[in-house]
C-alpha atoms as a printed R data frame, in Angstrom:
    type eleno elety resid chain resno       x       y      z
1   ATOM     1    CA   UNK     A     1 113.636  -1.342 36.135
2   ATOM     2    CA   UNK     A     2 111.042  -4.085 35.558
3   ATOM     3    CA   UNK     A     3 107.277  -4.031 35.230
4   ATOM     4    CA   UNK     A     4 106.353  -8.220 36.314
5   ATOM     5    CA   UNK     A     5 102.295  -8.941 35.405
6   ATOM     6    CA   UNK     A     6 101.422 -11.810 37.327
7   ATOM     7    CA   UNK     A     7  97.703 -13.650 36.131
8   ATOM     8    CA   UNK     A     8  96.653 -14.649 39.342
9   ATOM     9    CA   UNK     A     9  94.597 -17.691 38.711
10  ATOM    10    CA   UNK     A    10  92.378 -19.446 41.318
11  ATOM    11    CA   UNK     A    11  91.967 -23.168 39.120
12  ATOM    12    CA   UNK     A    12  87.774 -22.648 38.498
13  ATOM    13    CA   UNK     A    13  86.304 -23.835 35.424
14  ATOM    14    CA   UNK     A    14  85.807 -20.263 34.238
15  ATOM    15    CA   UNK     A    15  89.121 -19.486 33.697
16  ATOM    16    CA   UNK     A    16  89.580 -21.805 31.729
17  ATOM    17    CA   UNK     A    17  86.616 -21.200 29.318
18  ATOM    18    CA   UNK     A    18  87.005 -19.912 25.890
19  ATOM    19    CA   UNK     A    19  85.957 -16.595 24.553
20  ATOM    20    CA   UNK     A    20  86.700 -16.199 21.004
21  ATOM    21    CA   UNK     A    21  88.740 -18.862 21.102
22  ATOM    22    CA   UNK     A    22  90.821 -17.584 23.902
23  ATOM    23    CA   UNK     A    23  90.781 -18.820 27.727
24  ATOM    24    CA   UNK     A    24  90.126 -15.994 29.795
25  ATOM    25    CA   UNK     A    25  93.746 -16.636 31.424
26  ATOM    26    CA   UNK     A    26  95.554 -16.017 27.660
27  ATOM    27    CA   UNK     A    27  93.149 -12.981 27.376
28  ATOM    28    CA   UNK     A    28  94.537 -11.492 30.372
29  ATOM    29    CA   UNK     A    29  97.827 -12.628 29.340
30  ATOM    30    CA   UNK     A    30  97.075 -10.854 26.356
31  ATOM    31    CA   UNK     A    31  95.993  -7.186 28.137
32  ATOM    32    CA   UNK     A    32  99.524  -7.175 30.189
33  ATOM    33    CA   UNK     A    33 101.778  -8.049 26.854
34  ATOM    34    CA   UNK     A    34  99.993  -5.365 24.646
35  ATOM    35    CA   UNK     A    35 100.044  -2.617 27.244
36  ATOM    36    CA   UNK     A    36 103.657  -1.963 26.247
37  ATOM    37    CA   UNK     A    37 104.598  -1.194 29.739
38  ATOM    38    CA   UNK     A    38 105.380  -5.208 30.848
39  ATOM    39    CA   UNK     A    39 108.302  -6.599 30.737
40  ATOM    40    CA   UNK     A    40 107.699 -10.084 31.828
41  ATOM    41    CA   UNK     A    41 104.251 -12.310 32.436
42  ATOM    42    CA   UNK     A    42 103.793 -14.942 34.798
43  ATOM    43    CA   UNK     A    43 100.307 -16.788 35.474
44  ATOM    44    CA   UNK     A    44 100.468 -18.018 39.427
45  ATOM    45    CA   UNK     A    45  98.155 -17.987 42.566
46  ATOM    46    CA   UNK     A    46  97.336 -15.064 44.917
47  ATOM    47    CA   UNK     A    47  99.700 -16.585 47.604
48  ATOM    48    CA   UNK     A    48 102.372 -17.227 45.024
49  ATOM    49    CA   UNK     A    49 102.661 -13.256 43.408
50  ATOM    50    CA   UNK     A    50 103.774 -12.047 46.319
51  ATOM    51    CA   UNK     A    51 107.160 -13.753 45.399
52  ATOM    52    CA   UNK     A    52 108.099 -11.100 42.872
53  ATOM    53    CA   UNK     A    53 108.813  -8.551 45.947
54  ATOM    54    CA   UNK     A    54 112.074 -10.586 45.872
55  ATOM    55    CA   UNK     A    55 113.023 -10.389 42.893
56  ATOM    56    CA   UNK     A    56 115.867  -7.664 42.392
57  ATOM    57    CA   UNK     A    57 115.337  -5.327 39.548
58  ATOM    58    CA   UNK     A    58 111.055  -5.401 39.822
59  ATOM    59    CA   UNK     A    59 110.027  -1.919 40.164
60  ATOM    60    CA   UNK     A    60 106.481  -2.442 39.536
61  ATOM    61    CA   UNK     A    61 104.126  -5.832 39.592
62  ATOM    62    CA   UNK     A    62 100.908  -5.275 37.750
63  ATOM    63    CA   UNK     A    63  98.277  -8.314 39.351
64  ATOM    64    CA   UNK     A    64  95.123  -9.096 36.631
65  ATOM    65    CA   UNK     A    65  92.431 -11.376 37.184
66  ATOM    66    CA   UNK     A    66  91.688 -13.659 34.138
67  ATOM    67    CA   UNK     A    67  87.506 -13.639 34.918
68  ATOM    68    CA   UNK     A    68  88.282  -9.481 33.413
69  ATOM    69    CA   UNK     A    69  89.280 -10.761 30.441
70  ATOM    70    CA   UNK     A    70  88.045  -8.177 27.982
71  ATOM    71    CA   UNK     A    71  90.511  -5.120 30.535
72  ATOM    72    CA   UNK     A    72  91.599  -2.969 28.042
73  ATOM    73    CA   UNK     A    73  95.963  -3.180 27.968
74  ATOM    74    CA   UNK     A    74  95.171   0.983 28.301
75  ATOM    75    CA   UNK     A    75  94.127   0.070 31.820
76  ATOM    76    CA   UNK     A    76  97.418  -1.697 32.437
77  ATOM    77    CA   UNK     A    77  99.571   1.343 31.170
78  ATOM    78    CA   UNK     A    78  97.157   3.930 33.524
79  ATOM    79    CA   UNK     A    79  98.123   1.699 36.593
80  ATOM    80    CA   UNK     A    80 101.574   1.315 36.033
81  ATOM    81    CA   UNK     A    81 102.488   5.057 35.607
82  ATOM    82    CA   UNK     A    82 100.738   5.504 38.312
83  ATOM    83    CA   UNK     A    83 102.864   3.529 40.712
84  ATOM    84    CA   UNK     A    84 105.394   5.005 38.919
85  ATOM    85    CA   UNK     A    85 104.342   8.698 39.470
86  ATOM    86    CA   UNK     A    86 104.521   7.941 43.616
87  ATOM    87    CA   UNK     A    87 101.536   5.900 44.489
88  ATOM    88    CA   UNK     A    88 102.485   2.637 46.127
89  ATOM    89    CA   UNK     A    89  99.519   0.873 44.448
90  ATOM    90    CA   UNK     A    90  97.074   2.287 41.596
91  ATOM    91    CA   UNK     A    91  93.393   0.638 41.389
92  ATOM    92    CA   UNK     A    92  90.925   1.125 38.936
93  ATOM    93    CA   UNK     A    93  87.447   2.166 40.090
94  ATOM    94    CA   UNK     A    94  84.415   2.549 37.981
95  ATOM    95    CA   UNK     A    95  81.321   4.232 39.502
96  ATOM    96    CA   UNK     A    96  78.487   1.904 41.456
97  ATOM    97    CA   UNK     A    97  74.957   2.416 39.177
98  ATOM    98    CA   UNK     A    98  72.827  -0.230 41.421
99  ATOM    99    CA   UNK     A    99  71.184   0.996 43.838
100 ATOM   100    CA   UNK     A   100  72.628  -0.633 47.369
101 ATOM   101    CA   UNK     A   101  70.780  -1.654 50.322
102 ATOM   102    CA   UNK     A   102  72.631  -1.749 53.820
103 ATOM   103    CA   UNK     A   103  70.668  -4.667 56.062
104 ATOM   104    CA   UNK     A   104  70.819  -5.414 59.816
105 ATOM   105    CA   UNK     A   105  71.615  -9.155 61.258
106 ATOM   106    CA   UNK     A   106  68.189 -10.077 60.366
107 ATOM   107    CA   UNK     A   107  67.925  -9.122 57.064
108 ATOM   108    CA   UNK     A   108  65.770  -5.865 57.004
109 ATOM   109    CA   UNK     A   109  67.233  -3.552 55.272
110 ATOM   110    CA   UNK     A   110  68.233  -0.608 57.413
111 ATOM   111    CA   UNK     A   111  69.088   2.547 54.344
112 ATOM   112    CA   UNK     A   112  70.025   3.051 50.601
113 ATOM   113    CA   UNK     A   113  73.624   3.681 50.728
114 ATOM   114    CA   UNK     A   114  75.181   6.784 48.910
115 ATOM   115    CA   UNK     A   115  76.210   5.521 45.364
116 ATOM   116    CA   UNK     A   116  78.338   9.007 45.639
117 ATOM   117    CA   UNK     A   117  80.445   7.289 48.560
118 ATOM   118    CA   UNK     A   118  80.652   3.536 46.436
119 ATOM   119    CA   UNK     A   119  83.447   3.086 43.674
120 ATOM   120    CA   UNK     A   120  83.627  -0.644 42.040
121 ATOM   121    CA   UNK     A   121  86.992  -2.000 42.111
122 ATOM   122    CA   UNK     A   122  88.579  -3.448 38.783
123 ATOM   123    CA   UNK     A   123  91.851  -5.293 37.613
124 ATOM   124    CA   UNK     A   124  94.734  -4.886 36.812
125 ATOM   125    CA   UNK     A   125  96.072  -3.392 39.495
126 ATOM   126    CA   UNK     A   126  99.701  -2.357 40.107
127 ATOM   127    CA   UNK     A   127 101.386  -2.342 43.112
128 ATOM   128    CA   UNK     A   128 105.453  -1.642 44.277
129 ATOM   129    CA   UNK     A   129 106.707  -4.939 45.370
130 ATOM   130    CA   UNK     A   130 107.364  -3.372 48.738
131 ATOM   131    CA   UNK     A   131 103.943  -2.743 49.321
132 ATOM   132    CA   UNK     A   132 102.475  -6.617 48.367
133 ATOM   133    CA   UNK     A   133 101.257  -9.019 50.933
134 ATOM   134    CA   UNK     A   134 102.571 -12.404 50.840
135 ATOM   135    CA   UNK     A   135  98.645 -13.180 50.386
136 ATOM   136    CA   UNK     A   136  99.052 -10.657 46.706
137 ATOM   137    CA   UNK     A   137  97.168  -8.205 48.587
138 ATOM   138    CA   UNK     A   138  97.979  -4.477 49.433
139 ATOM   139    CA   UNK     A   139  99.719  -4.121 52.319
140 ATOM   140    CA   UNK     A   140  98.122  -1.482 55.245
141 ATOM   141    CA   UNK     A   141  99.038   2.188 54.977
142 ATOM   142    CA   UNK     A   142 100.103   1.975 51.582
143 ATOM   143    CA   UNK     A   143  99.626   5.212 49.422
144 ATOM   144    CA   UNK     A   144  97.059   3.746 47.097
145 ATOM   145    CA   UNK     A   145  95.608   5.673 44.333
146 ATOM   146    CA   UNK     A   146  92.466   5.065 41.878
147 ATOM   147    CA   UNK     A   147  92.479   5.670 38.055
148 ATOM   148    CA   UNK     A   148  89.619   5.388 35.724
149 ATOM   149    CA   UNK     A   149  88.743   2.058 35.517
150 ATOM   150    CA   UNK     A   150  86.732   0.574 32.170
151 ATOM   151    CA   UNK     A   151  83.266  -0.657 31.680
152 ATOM   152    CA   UNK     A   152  84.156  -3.280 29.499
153 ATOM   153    CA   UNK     A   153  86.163  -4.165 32.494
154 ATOM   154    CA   UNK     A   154  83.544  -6.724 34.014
155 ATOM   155    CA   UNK     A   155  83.656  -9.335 35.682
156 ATOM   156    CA   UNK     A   156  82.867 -13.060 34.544
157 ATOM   157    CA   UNK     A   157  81.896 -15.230 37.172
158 ATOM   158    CA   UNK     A   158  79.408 -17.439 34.833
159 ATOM   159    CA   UNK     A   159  78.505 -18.734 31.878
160 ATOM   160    CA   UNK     A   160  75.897 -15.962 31.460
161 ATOM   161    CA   UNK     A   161  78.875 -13.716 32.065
162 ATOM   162    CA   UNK     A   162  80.526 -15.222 29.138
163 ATOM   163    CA   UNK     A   163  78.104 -14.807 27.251
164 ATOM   164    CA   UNK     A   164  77.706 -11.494 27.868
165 ATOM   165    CA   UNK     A   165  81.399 -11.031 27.693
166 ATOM   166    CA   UNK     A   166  81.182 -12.754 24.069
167 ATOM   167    CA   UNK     A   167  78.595 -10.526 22.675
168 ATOM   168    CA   UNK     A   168  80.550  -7.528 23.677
169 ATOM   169    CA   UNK     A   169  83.898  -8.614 21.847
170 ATOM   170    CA   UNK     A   170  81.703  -9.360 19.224
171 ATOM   171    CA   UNK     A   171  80.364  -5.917 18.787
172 ATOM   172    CA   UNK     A   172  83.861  -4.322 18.521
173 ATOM   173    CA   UNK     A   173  84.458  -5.694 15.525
């Protein structure tokens, strides 16, 4: 059986920025090959990864988002065994520490919601190809299951983000 990462890439400048040297793309590239657990890695769109549910042989297909790019490859391996202990599709969830505001249609906010009842999602995320969307989502009614997710997980959406992101790989050296 065969673990397929997919990159799903989106074509904004971000992506292709450099940490360390590295685009954010070859970091993620990076997390799925040093997990251990992937067999092959392919960097496509979210309407494209939904072609490895065809492929014959692909038990699991782990989906990472390059603007994550310092994801541990630990979070890779929790996903995938995972999916392979049942779950249809495995998620990584940190806890939400800002404080959020529910607001009505014209913008007054209307109560603090529960932080207790939040969870952040993260990438990578692994899914059985039966249970992918041709959009790369998660299809409805699929057993889906959350592991631990990472805090150096972030996101980077900007160039302060990158920074951020830098100073952080920086430190674990």
């Amino acid at each position: 059986m065969t673990v397929a990462g997919v990159v799903l890439v989106s074509g904004d400048e971000i992506e292709s920025a450099r940490l360390d040297g590295t685009t954010l793309i070859d970091h993620a590239v990076s997390a799925l090959r040093g997990s251990g657990v992937v067999d092959v890695v392919s960097v496509l769109s979210p309407a494209s990864a939904s072609v490895l549910s065809s492929v014959d042989g692909v038990e699991v297909v782990v989906l990472h988002d390059p603007h994550r790019p310092l994801a541990p490859a630990s979070l890779v391996t929790a996903v995938v065994a995972a999916v392979r202990a049942g779950a249809d599709a495995a998620l990584p969830v940190v806890e939400v520490t800002e404080t959020v505001k529910e607001v009505d249609a014209g913008g007054r906010i209307v109560r603090t919601v529960p932080r207790d009842e939040l969870v952040q999602l993260q990438y990578p995320r692994a899914v059985r190809p039966s249970a992918l969307r041709p959009d790369g989502s998660v299809a409805p009614g699929a057993r889906t299951v959350m592991v631990p997710g990472a805090t150096d997980a972030f996101a980077v959406r900007d160039r302060l983000d990158l920074e951020l992101a830098a100073a952080v790989l920086a430190a674990r050296t």
